[in-house]
N, C-alpha and C positions, 0 to 999 in steps of 0.2 A: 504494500500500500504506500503510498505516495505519504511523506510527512511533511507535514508544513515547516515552511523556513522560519529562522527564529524572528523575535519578534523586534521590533526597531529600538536602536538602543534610546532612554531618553537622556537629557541635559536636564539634571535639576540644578537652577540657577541659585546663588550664593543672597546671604540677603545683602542690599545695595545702600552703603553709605554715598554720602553726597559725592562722594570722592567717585565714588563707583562708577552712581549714576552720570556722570561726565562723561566717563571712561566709554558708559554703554553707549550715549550720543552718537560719541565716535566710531565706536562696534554695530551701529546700527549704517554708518554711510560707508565702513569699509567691507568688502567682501567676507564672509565665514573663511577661515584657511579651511583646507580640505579636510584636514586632521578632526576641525572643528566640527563638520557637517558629519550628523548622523548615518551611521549606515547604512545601508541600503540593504531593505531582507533579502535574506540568502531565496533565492529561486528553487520553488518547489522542481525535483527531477521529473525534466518530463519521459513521461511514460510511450512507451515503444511505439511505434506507429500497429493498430491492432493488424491482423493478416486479415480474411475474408471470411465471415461468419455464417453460421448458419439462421434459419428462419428466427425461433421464437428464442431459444434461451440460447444466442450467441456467445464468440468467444472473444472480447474485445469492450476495455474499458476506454473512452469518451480520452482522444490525445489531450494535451494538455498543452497546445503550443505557443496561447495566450503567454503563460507563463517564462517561454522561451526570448519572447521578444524584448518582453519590461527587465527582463535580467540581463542587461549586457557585460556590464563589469567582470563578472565573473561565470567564467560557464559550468553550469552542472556537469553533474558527475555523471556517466550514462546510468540509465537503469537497469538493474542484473537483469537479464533474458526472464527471468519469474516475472516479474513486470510486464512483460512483451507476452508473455500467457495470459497473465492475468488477464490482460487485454482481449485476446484472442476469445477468452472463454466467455466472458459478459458483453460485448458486442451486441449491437439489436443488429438488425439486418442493415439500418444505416449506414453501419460501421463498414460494411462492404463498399458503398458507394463512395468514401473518402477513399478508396484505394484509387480511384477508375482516371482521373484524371493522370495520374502515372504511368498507371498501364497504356490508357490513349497514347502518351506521346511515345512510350516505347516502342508500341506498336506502327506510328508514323515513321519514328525513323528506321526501324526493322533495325536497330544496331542493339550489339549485346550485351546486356544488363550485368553491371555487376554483380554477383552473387552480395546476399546480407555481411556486412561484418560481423566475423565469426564472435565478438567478446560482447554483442549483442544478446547474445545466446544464455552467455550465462547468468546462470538464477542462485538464489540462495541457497542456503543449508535446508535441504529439507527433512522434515520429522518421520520420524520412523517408529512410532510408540501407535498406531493406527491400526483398527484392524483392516481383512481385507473384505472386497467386493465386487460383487458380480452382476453381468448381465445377459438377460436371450430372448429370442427370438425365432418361427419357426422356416424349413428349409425341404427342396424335393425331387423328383427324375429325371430322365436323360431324353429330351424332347425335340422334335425338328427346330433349326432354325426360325426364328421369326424375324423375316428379313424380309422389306419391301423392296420395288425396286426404287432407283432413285429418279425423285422429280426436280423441279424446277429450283423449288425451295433448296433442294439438295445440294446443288449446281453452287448457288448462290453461297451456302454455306461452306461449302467447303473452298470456294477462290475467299473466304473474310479467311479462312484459317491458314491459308496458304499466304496472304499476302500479309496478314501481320504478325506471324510467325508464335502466334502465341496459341499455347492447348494447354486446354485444363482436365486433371482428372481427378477424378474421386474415387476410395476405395472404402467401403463398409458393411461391415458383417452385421445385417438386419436381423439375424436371431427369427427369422420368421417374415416372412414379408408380407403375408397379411394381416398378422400382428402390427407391423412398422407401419401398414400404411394406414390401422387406425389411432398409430399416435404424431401422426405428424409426416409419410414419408415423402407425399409428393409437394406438400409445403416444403420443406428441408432441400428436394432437389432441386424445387426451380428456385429456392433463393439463393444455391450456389452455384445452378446455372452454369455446370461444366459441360466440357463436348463429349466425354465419355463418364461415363458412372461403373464402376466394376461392385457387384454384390457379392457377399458369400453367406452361405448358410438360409438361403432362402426357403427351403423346405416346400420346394414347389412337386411334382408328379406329374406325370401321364395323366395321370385320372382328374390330378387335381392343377389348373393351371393358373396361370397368373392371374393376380386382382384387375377387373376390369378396368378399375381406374389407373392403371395403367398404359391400358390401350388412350382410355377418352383423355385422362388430363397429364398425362406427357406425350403428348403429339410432337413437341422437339423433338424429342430421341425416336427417330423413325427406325432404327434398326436396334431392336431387343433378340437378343438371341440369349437361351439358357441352359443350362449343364445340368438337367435334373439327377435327381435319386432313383434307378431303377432299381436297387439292390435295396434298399429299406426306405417304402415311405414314410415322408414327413421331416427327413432328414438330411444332411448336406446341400449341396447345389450350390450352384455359382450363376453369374451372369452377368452382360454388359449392354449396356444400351448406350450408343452411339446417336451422335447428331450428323454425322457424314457415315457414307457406306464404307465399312473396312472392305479392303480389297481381297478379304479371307476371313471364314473362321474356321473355327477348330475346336470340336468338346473333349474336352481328356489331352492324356497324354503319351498315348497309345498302350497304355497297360490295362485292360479290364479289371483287373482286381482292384484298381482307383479311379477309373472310368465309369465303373457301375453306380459311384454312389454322387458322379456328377461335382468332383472336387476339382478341376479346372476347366476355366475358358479362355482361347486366344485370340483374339481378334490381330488381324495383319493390317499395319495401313503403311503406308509409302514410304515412310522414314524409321521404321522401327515395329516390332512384334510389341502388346503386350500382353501381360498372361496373368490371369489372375487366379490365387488359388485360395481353397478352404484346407489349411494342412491338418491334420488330424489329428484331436486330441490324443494326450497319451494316456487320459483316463483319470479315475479315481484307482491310488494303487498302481499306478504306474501300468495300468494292465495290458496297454498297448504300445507302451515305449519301444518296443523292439519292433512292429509292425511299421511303426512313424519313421525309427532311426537306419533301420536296417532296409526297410523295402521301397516304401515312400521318398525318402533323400532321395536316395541315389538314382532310383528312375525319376523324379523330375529333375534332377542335377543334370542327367544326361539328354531330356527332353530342353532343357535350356541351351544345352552348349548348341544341341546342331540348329536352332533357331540361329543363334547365336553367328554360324558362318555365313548365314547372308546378309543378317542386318542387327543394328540394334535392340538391344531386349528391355523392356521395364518390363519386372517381374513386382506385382503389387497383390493386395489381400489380407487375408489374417494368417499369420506364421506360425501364430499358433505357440510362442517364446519370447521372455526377455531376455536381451542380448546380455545387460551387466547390469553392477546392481543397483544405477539408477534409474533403469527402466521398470523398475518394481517399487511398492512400498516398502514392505516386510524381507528385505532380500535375505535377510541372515536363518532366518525362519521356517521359508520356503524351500531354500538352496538344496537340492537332489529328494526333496520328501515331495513336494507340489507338481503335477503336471505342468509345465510351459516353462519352468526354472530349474530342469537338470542338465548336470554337466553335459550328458549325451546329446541333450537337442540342443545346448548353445555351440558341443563343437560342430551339429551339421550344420548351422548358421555360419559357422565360419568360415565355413570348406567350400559355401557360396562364394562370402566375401573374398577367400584366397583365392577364388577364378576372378576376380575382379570386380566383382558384384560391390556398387558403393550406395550403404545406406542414406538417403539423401537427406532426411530429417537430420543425424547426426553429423553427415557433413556440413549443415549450414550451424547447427546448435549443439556441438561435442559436448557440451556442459550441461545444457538444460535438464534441471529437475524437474517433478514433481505433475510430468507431462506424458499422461497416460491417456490410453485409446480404449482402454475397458475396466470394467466397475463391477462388482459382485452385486447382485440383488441384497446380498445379507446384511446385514447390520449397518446399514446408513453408508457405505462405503460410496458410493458416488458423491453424496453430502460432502461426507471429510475429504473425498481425493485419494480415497485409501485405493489403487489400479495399478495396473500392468500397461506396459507399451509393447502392444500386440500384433501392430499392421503396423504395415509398413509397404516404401514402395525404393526395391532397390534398381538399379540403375548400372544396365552395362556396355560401356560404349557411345555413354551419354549423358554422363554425369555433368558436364558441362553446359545442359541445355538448363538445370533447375535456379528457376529463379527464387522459388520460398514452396517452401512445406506447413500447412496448416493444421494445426487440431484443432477439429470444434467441437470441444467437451461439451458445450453444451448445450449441443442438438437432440434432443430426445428421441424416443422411438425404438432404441434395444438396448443390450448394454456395453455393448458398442457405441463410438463414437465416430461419424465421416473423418477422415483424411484426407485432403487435397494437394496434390501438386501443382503448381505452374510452370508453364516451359517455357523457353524461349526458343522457337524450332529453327533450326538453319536453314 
């Protein structure tokens, strides 16, 4: 939270002999020396400019730049990246529209955006005395594409994306997507208004298909294609809904024994693959960690690389792990007892990143605490912030395009929170 600057110092005056009062005559027609004139208050830190929020409980407190301008003498101290959260997480959907004049001119001159200053990032000491918290939602089969062809509107969209070289994505595990979209999901999408949306855990089927309001109130995103669950309804699935036609897709990852329950989808578009995936818990008990570690890794490690020789890859979704142990509340407690924080899945995480794979959220904010993408239902944990940083969208052969990574904690709808990228395309 922002603290107020101290307060102005005062001059309590001496009492005035005659002698004085003469003195002050004179004090009154020469200048104050500098010494003499009161300080000037310290300037409240202004708070980080907020990233792009979601609809109703954004992530983004109100800048403070006012402040920035009456304080010239002395310039504030930046505010730790917790700050720059904070921001992110309280935002009204206003808060979005403060970005856009930025974006406009970047997008005119099509030239390349500095990446954020990385000391921006960092946040304070954050508490570990919290319990944790969870969220869900439901997920389902392996379905034909839902792919129009493209029209006019199409055309149109896709030369805005080509010519200002900017794409936005979102990546969010809905816990259920007819669940999500009675608490908010198609509000939440069009306020963040990306050209791709990657789902997981939709819990869609054959039998049972997507919420109409899909079809009627996102008519942007003309091409939904889904990754259902044909091996147990009600459960898994992935999907992407696209505002331009990818030039490909693709369900699974040519394994059936991970195909069946509709845990990836890839959509191809001209500059790059991207893949979004539901990785599979290791359970209560640890009782699928060897399923995840041993059979799942390694066949999409190997599904990624041969994408991987023709073009660039963004591999995004829920990973289903905290990498270290800032991306946890409770790390000490969790570490090899909890699904998503054993040694075993943070070294498959790695074995990504040593093919090159770069986390892009930690590339811009190495430091940031307390900046998690999921909450347990249980005991108030999304209240306190008691989460895990579980999604993620890493970056190969392309790390260079991201301009900022967002969490919007406080988009509602599962327990899960959206993630967004922004790029700047070549």
């Amino acid at each position: 939270m922002v603290k107020a600057g101290k307060d102005e110092t005062e001059t309590v005056a001496p009492r005035r002999s005659a002698r004085n009062l003469e003195k002050r005559k004179v004090s009154e027609e020469t200048p104050v020396p500098e010494q003499a004139k009161p300080k000037q208050a310290k300037k409240a830190p202004a708070k980080k400019k907020p990233s792009k929020i979601e609809h109703a409980p954004a992530e983004a407190v109100e800048t403070e730049k006012d402040a920035e301008e009456e304080a010239k003498p002395k310039q504030a101290k930046k505010e730790p990246a917790k700050k720059k959260q904070a921001k992110i997480e309280k935002a009204p959907a206003a808060a979005e529209n403060e970005e856009e004049p930025a974006t406009k001119e970047t997008k005119k001159k099509q030239a390349k955006k500095a990446p954020p200053k990385k000391n921006e990032a960092k946040g304070p000491k954050r508490k570990k005395d919290a319990e944790e918290e969870t969220n869900g939602l439901p997920v389902p089969d392996l379905g034909p594409a839902t792919q129009e062809k493209p029209g006019s509107d199409d055309e149109s969209a896709t030369e805005k994306v080509e010519s200002t070289g900017m794409f936005k994505i979102a990546t969010w595990n809905v816990a259920g997507l007819y669940a999500c979209i009675k608490k908010g999901f198609v509000e939440t999408a069009k306020t963040l208004d990306c050209d791709v949306i990657c789902l997981q855990e939709t819990k869609l089927s054959l039998k049972k298909g997507p919420p109409p309001e899909i079809r009627s109130e996102l008519k942007d995103w003309k091409y939904q294609n889904y990754a259902n669950s044909e091996g147990k309804a009600g459960y898994s699935g992935t999907a992407i809904f696209s505002k331009t036609k990818p030039l490909s897709i693709q369900r699974g990852i040519g394994k059936s024994k991970h195909d069946d329950f509709g845990r990836s989808c890839t959509a191809e578009f001209e500059k790059f693959y991207l893949v979004t995936s539901y990785v599979p818990n290791s359970g209560r008990g640890l009782v699928n960690l060897d399923y995840r570690t041993k059979e799942w890794e390694s066949d999409l490690r190997n599904y990624l690389t041969k994408l991987n020789k023709t073009k660039p890859v963004i591999y995004c979704g829920d990973l289903n792990v905290a990498h270290t142990a800032i991306d946890l509340t409770n790390d000490k407690s969790n570490y090899n007892k909890t699904a998503g924080y054993t040694q075993a899945e943070i070294d498959e995480l790695e074995k990504l990143l040593g093919l090159g794979y770069v986390d892009a959220y930690r590339k811009l904010y190495p430091k940031e605490e307390d900046c998690y993408t999921f909450w347990s239902y249980m005991g108030g944990a999304r209240a306190k912030n008691v989460g895990w940083r579980l999604d993620y969208f890493l970056m190969k052969d392309c790390e260079e395009w991201v301009e900022d990574v967002v969490i919007h904690s406080k988009a509602q709808g599962s327990d899960h929170c959206p993630v967004e990228i922004k790029l700047n395309l070549p």
